[in-house]
Legacy VTK file of the C-alpha trace (Angstrom):
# vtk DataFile Version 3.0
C-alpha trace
ASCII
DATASET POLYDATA
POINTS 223 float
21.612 -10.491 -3.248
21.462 -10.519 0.466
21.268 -7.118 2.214
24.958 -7.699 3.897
26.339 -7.783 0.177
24.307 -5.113 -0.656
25.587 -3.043 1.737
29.446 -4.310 1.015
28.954 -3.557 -2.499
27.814 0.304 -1.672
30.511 0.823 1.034
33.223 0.206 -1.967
30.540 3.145 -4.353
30.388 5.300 -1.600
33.307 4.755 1.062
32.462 7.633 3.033
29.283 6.716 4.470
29.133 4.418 7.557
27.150 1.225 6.746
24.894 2.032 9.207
24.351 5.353 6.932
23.635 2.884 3.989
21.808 0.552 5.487
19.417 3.535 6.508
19.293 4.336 2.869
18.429 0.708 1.732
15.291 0.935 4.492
13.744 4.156 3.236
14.483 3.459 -0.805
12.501 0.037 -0.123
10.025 2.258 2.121
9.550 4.371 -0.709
8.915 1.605 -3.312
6.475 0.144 -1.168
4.673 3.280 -0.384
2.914 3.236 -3.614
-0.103 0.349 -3.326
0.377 -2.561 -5.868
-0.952 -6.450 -6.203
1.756 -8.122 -4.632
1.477 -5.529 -1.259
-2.865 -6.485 -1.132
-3.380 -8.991 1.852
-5.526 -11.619 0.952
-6.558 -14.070 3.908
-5.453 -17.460 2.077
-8.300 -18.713 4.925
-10.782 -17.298 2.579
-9.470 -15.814 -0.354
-11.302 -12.371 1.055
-9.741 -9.530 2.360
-9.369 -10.051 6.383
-12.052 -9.095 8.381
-12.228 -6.884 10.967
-14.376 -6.896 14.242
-15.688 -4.277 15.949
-18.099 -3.300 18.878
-20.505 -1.132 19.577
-20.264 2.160 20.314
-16.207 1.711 19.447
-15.342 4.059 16.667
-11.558 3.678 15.639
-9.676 0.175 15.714
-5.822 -0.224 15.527
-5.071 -2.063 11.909
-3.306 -5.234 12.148
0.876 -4.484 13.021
1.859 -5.557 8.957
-0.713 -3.103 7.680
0.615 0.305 6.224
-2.313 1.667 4.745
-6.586 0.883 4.706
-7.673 0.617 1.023
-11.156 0.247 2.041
-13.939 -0.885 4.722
-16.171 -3.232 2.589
-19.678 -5.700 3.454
-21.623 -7.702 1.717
-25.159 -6.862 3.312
-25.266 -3.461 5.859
-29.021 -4.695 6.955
-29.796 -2.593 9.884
-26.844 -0.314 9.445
-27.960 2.957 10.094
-25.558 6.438 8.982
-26.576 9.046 10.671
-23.118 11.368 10.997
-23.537 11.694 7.096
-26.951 11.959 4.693
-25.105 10.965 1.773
-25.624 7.455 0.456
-23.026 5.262 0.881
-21.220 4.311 -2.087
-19.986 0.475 -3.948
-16.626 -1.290 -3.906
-15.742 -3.602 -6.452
-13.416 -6.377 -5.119
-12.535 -9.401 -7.333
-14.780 -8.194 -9.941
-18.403 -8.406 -7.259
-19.593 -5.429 -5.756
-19.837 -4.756 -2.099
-21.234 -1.257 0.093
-18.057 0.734 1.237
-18.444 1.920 4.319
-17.275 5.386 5.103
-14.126 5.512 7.360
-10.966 7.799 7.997
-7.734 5.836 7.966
-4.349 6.818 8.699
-1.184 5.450 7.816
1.072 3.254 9.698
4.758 5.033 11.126
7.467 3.569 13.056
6.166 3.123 16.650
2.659 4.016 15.521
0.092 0.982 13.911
-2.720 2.215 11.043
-5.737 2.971 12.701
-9.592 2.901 10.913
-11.754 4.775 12.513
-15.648 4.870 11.511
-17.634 7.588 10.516
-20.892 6.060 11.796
-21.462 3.209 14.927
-20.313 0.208 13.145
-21.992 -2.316 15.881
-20.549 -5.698 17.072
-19.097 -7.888 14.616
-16.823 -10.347 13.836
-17.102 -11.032 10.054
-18.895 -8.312 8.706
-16.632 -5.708 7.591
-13.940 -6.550 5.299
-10.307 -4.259 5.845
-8.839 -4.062 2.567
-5.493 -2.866 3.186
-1.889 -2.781 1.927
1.226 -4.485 4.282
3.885 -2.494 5.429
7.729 -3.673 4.252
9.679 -4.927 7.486
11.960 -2.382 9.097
15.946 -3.264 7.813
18.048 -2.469 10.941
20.459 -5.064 10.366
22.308 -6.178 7.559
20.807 -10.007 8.447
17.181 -8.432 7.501
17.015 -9.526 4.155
14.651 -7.078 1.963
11.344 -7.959 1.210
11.496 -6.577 -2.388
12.319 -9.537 -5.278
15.911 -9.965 -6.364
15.250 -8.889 -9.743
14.950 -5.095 -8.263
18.043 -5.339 -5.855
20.175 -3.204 -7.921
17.298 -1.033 -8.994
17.689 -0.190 -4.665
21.291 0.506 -5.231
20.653 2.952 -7.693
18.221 4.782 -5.730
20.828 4.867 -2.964
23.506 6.111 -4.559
21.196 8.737 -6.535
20.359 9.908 -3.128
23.919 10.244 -2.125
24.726 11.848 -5.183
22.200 14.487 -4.523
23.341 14.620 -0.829
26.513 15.156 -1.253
26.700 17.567 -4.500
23.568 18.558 -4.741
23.050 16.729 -8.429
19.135 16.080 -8.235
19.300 14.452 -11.792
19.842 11.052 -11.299
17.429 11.045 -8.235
14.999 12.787 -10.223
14.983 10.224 -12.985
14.941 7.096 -10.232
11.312 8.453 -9.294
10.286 9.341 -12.379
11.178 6.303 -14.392
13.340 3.722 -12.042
10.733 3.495 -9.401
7.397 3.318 -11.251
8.880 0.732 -13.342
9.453 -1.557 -10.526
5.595 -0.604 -9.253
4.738 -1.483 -12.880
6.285 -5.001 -12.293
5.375 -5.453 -9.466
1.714 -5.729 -10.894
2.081 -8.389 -13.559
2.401 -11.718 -12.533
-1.293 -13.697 -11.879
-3.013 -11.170 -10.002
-6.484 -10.175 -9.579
-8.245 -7.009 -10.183
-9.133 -6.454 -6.418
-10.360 -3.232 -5.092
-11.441 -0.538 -7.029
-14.576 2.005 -7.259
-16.744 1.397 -9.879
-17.702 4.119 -12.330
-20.696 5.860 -11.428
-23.439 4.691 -13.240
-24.266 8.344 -15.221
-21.026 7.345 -16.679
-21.330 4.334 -17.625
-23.179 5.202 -20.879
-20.439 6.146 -23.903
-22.963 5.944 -26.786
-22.896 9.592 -27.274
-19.286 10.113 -26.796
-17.582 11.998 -29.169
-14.715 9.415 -29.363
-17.363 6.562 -30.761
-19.126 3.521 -28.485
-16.645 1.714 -26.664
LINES 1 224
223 0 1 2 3 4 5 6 7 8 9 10 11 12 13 14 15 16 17 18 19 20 21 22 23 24 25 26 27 28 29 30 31 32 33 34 35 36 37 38 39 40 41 42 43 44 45 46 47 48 49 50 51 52 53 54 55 56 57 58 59 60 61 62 63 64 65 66 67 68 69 70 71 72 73 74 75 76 77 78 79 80 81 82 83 84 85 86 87 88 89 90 91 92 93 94 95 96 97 98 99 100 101 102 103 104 105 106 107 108 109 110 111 112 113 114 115 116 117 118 119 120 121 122 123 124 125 126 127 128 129 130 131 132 133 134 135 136 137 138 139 140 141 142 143 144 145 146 147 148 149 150 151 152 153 154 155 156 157 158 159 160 161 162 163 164 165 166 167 168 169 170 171 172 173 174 175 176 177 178 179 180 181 182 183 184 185 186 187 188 189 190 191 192 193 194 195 196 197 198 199 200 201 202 203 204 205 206 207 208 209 210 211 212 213 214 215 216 217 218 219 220 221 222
């Protein structure tokens, strides 16, 4: 469906909101969808197959994340020879990305908003380079302000994004949290869930620490 039938098809549900009213509704049920990180959200640089990278310079602490990125995942390099911390004594810890494992580098991110980019910003001098630091991050869903923006989300979940409209509406307008309720609860992490299958890697994740690692005295048996 196309988001100008979408939006035909909820003005005859719920005739007394304006389609620009709905169409507002169709953004943020999308937004919300997308807010939670899956496979098919990852950027992969199809240049490389790698996260992107991201340059820096010395003595330049926070960066502004690319415009299509909604939220850092990670800050990840192969080798940190001659990277000194010395805003925190704690060693820095591993990232495992497409099943190798990398040093994280410690960072504070915060999220993209409308007007606003992501930003990254490093605990520690990250130096002067180019491709050094891997930016894993998640891209942000396009902004729907027209009904010729078609949604980003696959077809298959259109009227999925219906019924998270009118569950909204339905709690807007007589205060019946129910069927909104149940759209986050089950509707919505059952697109996420989909939204993971498909052929898709096992990208970034932190490994169990390696005290952990060890199950043969667990009381639940070796594993």
């Amino acid at each position: 469906m196309h988001t100008r039938e979408i939006l035909t098809y909820l003005q005859r549900k719920a005739s007394q909101y304006t389609s620009e009213e709905l169409l507002f509704l169709v953004d943020q049920i999308q937004k919300i969808v997308y807010s939670v990180v899956t496979a098919q959200t990852t950027v992969i640089d199809p240049a490389t197959g790698m996260s992107p990278f991201l340059a820096t310079t010395d003595g330049v602490f926070t960066y502004n994340c690319p415009a299509n990125c909604l939220r850092t995942l990670s800050i990840f390099a192969d080798s940190l020879s001659g990277y000194r911390s010395v805003n925190n004594n704690a060693p820095l810890s591993y990232y495992n990305y497409q099943g190798r494992q990398y040093r994280e580098l410690r960072v504070k991110s915060t999220d993209a908003y409308r007007g606003q980019v992501a930003t990254v910003t490093f605990i520690d001098n990250p130096g002067t380079y180019a491709s050094r630091y891997y930016h894993d991050y998640k891209w942000k869903p396009i902004d729907i302000t027209s009904p010729n923006i078609q949604m980003q989300i696959p077809e298959q979940f259109h009227l999925d994004i219906v019924d998270g409209v009118l569950s909204r509406i339905r709690d807007e307008r007589f205060g019946d949290k129910g069927d909104w309720l149940y759209w986050k609860q089950n509707t919505m992490p059952g697109i996420v869930a989909e939204l993971n299958k498909g052929a898709q890697l096992r990208l970034g994740y932190t490994p169990i620490r390696p005290e952990y690692q060890n199950y043969n005295n667990s009381p639940y048996g070796q594993y």
